[in-house]
Phi, psi and omega in degrees: 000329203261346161290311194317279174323309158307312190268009166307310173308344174212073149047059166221141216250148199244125156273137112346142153302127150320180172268148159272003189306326170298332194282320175301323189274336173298306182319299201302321188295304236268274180334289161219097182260138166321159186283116179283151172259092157296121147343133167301093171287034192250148212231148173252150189223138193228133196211137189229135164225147178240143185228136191197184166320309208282335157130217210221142178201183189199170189207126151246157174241122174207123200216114182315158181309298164296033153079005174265136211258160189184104198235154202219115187265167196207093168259147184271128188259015179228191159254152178212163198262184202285320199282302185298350176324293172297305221267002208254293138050281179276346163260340170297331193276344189275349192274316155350307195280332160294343170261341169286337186091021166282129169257358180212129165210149188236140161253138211229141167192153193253047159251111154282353178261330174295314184342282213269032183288310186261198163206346161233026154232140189298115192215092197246148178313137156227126180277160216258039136257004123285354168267047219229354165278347184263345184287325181298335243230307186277324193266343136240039166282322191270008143241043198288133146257206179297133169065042163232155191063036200272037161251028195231158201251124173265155175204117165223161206272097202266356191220151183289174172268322196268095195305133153302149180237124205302103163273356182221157198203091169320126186268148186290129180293150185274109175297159187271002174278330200319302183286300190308274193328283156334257169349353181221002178255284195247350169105357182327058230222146181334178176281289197306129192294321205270336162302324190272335192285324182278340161317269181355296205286307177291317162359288216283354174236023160260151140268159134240148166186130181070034191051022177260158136298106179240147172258172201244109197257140172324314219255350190219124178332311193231136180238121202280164176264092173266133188268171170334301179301315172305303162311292180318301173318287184311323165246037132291344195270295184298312190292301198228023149290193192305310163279001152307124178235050152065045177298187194249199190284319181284317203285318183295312193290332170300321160312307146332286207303316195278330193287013156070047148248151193208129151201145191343312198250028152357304156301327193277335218244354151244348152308322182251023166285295212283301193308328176274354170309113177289284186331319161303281210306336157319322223213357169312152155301131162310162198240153202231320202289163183264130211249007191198134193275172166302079163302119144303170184216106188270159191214136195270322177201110172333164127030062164278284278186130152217116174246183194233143190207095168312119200230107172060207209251014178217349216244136176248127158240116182250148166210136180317090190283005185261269182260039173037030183283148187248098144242138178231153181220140190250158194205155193271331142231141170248112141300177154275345176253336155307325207270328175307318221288300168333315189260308171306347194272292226232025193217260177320292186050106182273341193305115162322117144305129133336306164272005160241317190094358184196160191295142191306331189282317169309326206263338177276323175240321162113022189207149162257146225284120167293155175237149223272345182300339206275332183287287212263007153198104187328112173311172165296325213273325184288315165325310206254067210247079182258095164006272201298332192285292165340330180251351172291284177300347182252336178280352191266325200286319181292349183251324145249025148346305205269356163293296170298307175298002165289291178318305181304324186293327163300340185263018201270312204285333188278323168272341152287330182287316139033247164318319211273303258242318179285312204303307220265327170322326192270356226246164194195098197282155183222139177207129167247153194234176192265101172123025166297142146255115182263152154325102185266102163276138198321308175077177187273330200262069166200346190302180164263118156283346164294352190272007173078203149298334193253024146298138205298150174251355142265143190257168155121158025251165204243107180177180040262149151324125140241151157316000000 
């Protein structure tokens, strides 16, 4: 009563105690009532992963003791091959199953390399023509597009679960500044005597300051020291950077140089920057020099053999049948006194060679050629011309004829080596391989004509080359 009174003031209601005989009996049961027999919890899981062009995905199926389904589609936000595919699968469904609260699961999967990954955890082998609702299930998860399936829980994985791990580790190339240092830091210098002699020496045109490297230069006091890498920037930067005008290899290493930068190959490592510049190649010089050396052709006996061959209404042909040599002339009608005029010229020819020293027709009948001015008004030699002395004088000639025609072929050989020797000074072989990208020239009829003198002289590039 005296609880009552108290707890009137803040609206609360006082009840008695019950009898305690139910709470006791409640006790009793609960301490000892026998251990109950529970339903089999082991929850089952069917898990696929597919991988293809369009990409990856995986489908779990995981379905409770009581028999309720729970299907789960998994698109991959990277790429992955068909096995990781499987394994990523399997781990999206064991983290599912933990959050659903299964403590016993068995998994079915049609990957025989995941199966036999483990040995105490149930992981069983299924062939996926019995997989084949979790296979249908994984394959379009990986080319699903938006609003198919919207009875299946969609997902997707933007990362692998397993963090990639670095197994090689690229060792850093040893800079050519590395010995001047040391040797000017700490005093180091190689094992090898001859090696430690050439330290030294270069020592002496090195600095440090501020733990930097300078060389000590002509045309700039100081010159900093840069490795390769380092180098490449720069001179992408001087070339076709913001203040780059596309120099040429000496105006770019000059350039290097006044911006007070230095490493060993400096000329060389801006010559072939610039030989790979498209836009220098674009704007190359053309090339004029001969891409093939000179063959000569020696021929043991001229103008043996000659036939004449008329080729449509303007093309005159004459050839050699001995040494298949070829002249031709184009003419604006042919004639008989063009075809004459053709063959004396570029056949009979009475004309001493250069390169022989002497006329083809002596070298060929071993006498020289009357010429038709000579029928109607008699030369000195024709005047005084006597048939028996003359036929004497032509069998003697003819018995060392191979003597003069020796002598011409040395002096024939000697002028080809000439020629061969001028040709070839100029000469610069270009050879192509099969998947080159080649080089077009522009010619005038591909030009712009608005672009002018500052039009490209090359197209290109063109490929791959095939044979």
């Amino acid at each position: 009563m005296a609880w009552s009174i108290e707890l009137s003031e803040f609206d609360i209601h006082f009840e008695p105690r019950g009898t305690i005989k139910s709470q006791c009996l409640a006790d009793f049961l609960n301490e000892l009532s026998p251990p109950g027999h529970f339903e089999d919890s082991t929850w089952v899981m069917h898990v696929d992963g597919s991988s293809n062009c369009q990409g990856s995905g995986a489908d779990i199926i995981l379905e409770s003791p009581s028999g309720i389904t729970l299907e789960q589609s998994l698109r991959f936000g990277f790429r992955a091959s068909n096995n990781q595919a499987e394994y990523e699968a399997l781990l999206v469904g064991m983290r599912l199953a933990t959050e659903m609260g299964a403590k016993k699961i068995v998994c079915w999967t049609d990957s025989k390399v995941v199966a036999d990954q483990f040995d105490d955890i149930q992981v069983w082998h299924m062939p996926r023509s019995n997989n084949e609702r979790a296979d249908q299930l994984a394959r379009l998860a990986s080319s699903r597009k938006p609003g198919q399936v919207r009875t299946t829980i969609h997902l997707e994985l933007p990362t692998p679960s397993v963090e990639l791990e670095c197994m090689l580790v690229e060792e850093v190339p040893k800079s050519w500044m590395t010995e001047i240092l040391n040797f000017i830091v700490n005093g180091t210098e190689p094992a090898e005597p001859s090696e430690a002699k050439r330290i030294r020496t270069q020592a002496a045109q090195y600095s440090v300051v501020a733990g930097e490297l300078y060389r000590r230069g002509f045309s700039t006091p100081l010159l900093k020291c840069i490795d390769h890498q380092q180098a490449n920037y720069v001179i992408g930067e001087i070339h076709e950077g913001i203040c780059g005008s596309q120099f040429g290899r000496r105006t770019l290493a000059t350039k290097v140089l006044r911006a007070s930068y230095f490493w060993p190959t400096l000329k060389t490592d801006c010559a072939q920057f610039v030989k790979k510049c498209l836009q220098c190649q674009k704007h190359g010089n053309l090339i004029h020099a001969s891409a093939e050396q000179l063959h000569s052709i020696s021929s043991p006996w001229p103008f043996a053999l000659w036939g004449i061959d008329i080729l449509g209404p303007f093309l005159l042909v004459a050839v050699d049948y001995f040494n298949k040599w070829i002249e031709a002339e184009p003419l604006a009608s042919i004639t008989a006194a063009n075809v004459q005029k053709f063959t004396w010229r570029n056949i009979i020819t009475c004309t001493p060679q250069s390169s022989t020293k002497e006329t083809p027709f002596w070298l060929a009948y071993g006498s020289d050629a009357m010429i038709p001015v000579e029928v109607g008004e008699p030369s000195f030699w024709q005047t005084h011309f006597h048939e028996e002395s003359n036929d004497n004088s032509l069998r003697a000639e003819l018995d060392v004829v191979d003597e003069l025609r020796e002598k011409a072929l040395v002096v024939a050989e000697a002028c080809k080596q000439r020629m061969r020797r001028q040709f070839n000074s100029n000469f610069q072989p270009r050879a192509f391989q099969e998947g080159d990208l080649v080089w077009r020239a522009t010619g005038s009829a591909r030009r712009n004509p608005s672009e002018g003198k500052l039009s490209r002289n090359w197209d290109g590039p063109d490929g791959p080359f095939r044979v």
